[in-house]
MARGU-494048 format. One record per atom (N, C-alpha, C): residue in one letter; chain; z, x, y; residue number from 1. Coordinates in Angstrom, 2 decimals, padded with zeros to 5 digits. Atoms other than C-alpha are relative to their C-alpha. Layout:
BEGIN
> code,unit,Z,X,Y,pos
> A,A,Z,X,Y,NUM
...
***
This chain:
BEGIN
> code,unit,Z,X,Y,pos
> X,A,-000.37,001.40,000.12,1
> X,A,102.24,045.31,018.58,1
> X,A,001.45,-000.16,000.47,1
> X,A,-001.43,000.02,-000.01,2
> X,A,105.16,044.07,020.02,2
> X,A,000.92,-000.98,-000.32,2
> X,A,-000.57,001.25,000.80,3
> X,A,107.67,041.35,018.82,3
> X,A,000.89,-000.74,000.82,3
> X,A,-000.99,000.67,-000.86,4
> X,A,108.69,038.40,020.44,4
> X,A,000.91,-000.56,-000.68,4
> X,A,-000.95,000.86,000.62,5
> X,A,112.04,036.87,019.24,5
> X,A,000.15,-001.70,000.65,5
> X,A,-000.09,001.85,-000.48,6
> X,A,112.17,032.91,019.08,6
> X,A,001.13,-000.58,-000.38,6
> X,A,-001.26,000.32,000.63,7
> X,A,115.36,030.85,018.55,7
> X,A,-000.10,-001.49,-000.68,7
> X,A,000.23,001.27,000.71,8
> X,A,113.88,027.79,017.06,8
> X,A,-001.27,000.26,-000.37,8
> X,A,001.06,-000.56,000.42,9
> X,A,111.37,027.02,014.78,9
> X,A,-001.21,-000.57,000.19,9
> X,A,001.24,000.29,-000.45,10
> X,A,108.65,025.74,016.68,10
> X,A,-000.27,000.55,001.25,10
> X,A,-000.01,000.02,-000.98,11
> X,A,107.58,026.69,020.23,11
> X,A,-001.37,-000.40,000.79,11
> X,A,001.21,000.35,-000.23,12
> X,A,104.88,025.80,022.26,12
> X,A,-000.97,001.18,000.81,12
> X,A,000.73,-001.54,-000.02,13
> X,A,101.99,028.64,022.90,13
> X,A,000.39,000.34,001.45,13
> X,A,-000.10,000.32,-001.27,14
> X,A,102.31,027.75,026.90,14
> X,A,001.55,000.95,000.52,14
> X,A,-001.94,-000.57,-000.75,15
> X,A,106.30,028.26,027.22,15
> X,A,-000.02,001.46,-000.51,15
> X,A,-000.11,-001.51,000.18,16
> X,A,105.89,031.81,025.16,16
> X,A,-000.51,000.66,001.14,16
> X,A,000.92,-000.34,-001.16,17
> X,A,103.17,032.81,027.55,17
> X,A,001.22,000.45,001.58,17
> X,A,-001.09,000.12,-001.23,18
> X,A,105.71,031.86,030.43,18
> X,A,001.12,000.37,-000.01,18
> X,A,-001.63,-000.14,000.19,19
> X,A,109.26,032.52,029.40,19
> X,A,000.06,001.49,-000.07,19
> X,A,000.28,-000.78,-000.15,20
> X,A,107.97,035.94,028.49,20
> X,A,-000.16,001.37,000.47,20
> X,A,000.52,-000.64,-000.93,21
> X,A,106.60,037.09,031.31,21
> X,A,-001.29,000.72,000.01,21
> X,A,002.01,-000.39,000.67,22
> X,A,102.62,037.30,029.79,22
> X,A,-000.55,-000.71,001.09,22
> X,A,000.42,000.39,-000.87,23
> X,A,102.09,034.89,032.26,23
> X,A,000.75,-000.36,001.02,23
> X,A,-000.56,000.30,-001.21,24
> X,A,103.22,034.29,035.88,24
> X,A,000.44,-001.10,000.19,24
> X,A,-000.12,001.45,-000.13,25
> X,A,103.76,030.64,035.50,25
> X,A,-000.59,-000.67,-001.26,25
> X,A,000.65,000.73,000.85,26
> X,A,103.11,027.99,033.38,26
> X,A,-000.88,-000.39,000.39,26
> X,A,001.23,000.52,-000.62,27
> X,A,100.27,026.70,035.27,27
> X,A,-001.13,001.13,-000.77,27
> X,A,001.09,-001.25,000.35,28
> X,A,098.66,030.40,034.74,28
> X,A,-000.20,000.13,-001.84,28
> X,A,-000.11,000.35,001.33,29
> X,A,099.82,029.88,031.25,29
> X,A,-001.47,-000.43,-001.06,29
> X,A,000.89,001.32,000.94,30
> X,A,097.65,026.88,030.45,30
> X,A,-001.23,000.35,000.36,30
> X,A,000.92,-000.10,-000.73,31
> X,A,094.93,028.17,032.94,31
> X,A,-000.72,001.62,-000.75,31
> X,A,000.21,-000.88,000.91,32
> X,A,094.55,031.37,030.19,32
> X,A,-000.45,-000.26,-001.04,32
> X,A,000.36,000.37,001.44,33
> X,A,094.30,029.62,027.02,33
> X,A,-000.92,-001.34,000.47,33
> X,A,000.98,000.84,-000.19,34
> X,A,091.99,026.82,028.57,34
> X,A,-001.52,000.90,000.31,34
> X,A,000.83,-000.68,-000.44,35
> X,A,090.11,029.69,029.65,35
> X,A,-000.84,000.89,-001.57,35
> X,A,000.63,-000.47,001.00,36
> X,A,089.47,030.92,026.14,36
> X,A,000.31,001.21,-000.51,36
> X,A,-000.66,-001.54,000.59,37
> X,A,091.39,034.23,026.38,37
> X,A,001.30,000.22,-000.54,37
> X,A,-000.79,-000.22,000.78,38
> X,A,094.07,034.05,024.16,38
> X,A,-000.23,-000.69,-001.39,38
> X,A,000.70,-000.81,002.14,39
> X,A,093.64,034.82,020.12,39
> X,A,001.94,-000.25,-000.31,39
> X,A,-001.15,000.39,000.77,40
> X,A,096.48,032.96,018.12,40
> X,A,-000.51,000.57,-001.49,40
> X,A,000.60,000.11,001.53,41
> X,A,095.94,034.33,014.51,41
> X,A,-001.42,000.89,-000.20,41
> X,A,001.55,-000.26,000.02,42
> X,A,092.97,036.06,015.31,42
> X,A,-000.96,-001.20,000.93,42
> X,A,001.08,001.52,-000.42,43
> X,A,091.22,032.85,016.53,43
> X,A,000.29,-000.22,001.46,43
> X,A,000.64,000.40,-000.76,44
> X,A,090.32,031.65,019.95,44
> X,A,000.75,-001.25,-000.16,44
> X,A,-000.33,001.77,-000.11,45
> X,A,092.98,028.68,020.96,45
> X,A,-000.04,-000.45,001.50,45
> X,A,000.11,000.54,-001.41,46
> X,A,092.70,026.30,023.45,46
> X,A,000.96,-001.79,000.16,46
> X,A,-000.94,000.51,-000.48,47
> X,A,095.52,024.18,023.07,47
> X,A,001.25,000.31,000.52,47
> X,A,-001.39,-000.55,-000.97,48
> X,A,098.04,024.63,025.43,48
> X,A,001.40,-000.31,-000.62,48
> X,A,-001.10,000.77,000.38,49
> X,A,100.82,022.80,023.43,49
> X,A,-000.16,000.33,-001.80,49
> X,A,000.29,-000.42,001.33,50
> X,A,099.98,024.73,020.01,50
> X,A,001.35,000.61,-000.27,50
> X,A,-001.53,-000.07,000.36,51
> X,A,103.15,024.60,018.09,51
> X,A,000.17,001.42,-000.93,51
> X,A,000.00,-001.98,000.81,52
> X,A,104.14,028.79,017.15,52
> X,A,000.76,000.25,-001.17,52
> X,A,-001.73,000.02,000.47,53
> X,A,106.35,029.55,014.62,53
> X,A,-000.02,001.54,-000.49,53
> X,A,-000.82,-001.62,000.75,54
> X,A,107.73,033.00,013.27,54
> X,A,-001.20,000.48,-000.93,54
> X,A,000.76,-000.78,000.37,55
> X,A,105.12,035.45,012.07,55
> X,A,-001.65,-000.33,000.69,55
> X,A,001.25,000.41,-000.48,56
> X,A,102.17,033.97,014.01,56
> X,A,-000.33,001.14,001.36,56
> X,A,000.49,-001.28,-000.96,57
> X,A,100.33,036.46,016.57,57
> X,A,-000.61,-000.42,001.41,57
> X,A,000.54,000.16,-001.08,58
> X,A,099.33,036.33,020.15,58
> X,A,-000.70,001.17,000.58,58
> X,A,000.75,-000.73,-000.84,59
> X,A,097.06,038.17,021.71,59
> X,A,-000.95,-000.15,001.26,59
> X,A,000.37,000.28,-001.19,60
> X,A,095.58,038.46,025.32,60
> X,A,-000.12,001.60,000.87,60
> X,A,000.29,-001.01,-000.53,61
> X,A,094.03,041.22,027.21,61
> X,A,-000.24,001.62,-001.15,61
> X,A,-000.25,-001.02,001.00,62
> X,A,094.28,043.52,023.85,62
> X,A,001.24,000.40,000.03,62
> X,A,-001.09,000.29,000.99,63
> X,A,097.88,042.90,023.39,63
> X,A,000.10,-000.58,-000.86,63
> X,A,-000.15,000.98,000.97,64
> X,A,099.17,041.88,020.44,64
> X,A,001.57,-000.21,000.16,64
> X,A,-001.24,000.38,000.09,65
> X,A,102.32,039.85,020.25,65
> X,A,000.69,-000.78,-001.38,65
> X,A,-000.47,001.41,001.26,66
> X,A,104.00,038.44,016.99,66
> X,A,001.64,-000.33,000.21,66
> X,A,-001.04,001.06,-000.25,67
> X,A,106.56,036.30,017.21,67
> X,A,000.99,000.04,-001.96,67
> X,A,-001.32,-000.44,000.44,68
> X,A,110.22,036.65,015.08,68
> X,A,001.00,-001.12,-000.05,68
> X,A,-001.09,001.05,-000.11,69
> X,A,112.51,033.89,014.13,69
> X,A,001.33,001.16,000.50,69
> X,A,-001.23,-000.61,-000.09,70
> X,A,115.81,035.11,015.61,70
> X,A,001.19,-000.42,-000.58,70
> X,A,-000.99,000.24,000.68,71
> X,A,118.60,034.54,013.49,71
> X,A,001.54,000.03,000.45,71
> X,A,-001.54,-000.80,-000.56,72
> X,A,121.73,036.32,015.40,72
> X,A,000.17,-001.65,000.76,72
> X,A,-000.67,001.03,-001.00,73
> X,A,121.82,033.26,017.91,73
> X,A,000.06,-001.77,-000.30,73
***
């Protein structure tokens, strides 16, 4: 598992995806989780604009990603 750090406490599933570097673009982003292959929580989301926050999980391809409020910044 590896851990993404976030600096606020919402983000949207799309911009992680993208900012990242999980996905090539935001287009490819949205064109992933419309597609059905990315697992927020365990679960199967398909909103592109699904608001993340600190301890929530991503997964895609059999990564797992959880997400980290960052505090330092």
């Amino acid at each position: 598992m590896k851990d993404i750090f976030i600096n606020k406490e919402q983000v949207e599933l799309f911009k992680i995806l993208k900012f990242e570097g999980i996905a090539s673009s935001g287009a490819e982003a949205k064109d992933l989780i419309a597609s059905g292959l990315v697992l927020v929580n365990g679960a199967i989301e398909k909103q592109k604009r699904k608001k993340m926050i600190a301890g929530d999980t991503i997964e895609l391809n059999g990564e797992i990603f959880r997400l980290k409020l960052d505090t330092t910044l």
